[in-house]
C-alpha positions as CSV (number, residue, x, y, z in Angstrom):
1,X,92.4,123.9,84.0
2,X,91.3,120.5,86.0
3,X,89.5,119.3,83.1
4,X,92.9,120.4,80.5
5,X,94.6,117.8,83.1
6,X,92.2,115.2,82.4
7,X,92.5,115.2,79.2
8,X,96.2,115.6,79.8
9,X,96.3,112.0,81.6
10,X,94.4,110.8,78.9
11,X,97.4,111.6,76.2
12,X,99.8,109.9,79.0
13,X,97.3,107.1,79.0
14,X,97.9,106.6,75.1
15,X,101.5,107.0,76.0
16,X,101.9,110.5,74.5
17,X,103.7,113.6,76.1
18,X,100.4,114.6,79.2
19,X,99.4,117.7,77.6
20,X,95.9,118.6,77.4
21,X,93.9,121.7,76.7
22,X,90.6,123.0,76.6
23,X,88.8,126.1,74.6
24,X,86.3,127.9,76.1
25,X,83.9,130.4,74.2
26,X,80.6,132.6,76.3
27,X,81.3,130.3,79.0
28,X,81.0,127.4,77.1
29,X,83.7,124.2,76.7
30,X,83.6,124.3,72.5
31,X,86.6,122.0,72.0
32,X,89.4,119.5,73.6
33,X,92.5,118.2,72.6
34,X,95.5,116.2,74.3
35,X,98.7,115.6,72.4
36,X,98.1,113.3,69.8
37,X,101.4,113.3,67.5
38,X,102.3,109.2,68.2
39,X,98.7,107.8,67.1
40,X,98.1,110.4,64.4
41,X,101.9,110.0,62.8
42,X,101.3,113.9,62.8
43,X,104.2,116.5,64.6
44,X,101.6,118.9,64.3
45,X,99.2,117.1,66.7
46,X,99.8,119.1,69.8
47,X,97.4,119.2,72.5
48,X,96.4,123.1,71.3
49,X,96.3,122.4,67.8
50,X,93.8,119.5,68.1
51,X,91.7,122.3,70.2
52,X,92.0,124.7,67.7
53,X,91.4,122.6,64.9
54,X,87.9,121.5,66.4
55,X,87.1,124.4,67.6
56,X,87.1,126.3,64.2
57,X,85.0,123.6,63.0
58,X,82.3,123.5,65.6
59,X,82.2,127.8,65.5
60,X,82.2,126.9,61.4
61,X,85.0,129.8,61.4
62,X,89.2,129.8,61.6
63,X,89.2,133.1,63.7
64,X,88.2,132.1,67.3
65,X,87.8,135.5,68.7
66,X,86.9,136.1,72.2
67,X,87.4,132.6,72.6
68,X,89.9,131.1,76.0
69,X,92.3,128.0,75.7
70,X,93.3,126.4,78.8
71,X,96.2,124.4,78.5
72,X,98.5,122.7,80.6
73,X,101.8,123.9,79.5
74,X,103.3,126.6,78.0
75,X,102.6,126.6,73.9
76,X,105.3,126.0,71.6
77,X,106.2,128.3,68.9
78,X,104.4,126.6,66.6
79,X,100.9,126.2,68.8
80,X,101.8,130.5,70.1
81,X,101.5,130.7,66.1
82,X,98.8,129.0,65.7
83,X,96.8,130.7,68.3
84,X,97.6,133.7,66.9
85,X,96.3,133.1,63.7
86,X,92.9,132.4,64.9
87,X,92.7,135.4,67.4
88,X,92.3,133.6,71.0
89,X,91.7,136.4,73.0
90,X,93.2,134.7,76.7
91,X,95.6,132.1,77.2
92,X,95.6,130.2,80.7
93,X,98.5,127.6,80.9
94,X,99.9,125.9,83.9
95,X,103.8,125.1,83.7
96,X,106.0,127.3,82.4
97,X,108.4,125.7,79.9
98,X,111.3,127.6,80.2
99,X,113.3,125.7,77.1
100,X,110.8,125.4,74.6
101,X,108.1,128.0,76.1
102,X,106.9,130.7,73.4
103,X,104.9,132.8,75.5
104,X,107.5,134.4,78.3
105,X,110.6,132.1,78.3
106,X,112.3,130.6,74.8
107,X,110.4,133.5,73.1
108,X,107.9,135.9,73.6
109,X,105.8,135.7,71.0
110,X,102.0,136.8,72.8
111,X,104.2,140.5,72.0
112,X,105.6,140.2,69.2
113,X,105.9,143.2,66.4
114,X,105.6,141.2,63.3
115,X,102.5,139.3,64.6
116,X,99.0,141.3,64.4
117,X,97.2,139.9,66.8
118,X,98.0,140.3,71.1
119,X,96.5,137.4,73.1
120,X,96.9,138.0,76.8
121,X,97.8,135.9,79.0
122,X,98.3,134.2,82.0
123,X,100.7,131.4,83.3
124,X,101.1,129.3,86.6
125,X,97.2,128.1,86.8
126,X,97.6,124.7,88.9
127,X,101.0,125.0,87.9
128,X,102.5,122.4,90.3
129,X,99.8,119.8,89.5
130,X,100.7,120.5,85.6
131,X,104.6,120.6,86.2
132,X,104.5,117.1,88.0
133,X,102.5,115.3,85.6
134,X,105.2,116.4,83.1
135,X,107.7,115.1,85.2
136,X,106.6,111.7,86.2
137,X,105.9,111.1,82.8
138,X,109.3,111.9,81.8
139,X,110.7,110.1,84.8
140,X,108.9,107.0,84.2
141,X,110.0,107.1,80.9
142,X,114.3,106.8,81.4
């Protein structure tokens, strides 16, 4: 999760939303991403979806079973959909976003019926170091 912050001050430092996350496969760091949706002109550019999309090309596959991503805040419906699709086994994510969150708050989609794939998880990992990067960014920023 450190390093998912890192990579999160490195999206701040582009002046993009601090989100970062990390993939981890056989103990291995496979792919990175930070939120990107500014400098790519993309809304799909989320921290996770950058991870995911490197990811399946370095394991030359889309399904990223048995495979970890670390990020530092709760996905998004569309990331929680994402990560789905490609069969992450674990999710590790450090502040809970209680308005937007897709994993145990806005929705709860890591148990949903119509998905066929369950990704455990688990939520609060250097939460307080994730939750105030979010909010000095924010602040900073009004």
């Amino acid at each position: 999760m450190r390093y998912a912050i890192r990579l999160a001050q490195r999206a701040e430092a582009l002046g993009e939303v601090p989100i970062g996350a990390v993939i981890v496969k056989d103990d291995s760091c496979i792919a990175e991403g930070w939120n990107s949706p500014i400098a790519l002109h993309d809304p799909t550019a989320h921290a996770e979806i950058m991870a995911l999309r490197q990811a399946g090309s370095v394991l030359a596959n889309y399904r990223l079973s048995d495979a970890t991503l670390y990020v530092t805040l709760e996905p998004c419906v569309m990331c929680m959909g994402a990560i789905s699709h490609a069969r992450i086994k674990r999710l590790v994510f450090g502040a809970f976003d209680v308005k937007r969150g897709a994993v145990c708050n806005a929705l709860e989609l890591t148990d949903a019926a119509f998905l066929n794939h369950r990704v455990s998880w688990q939520g609060g990992i250097l939460e307080a170091e994730c939750s105030e990067l979010l909010k000095d960014f924010f602040r900073a920023r009004r």
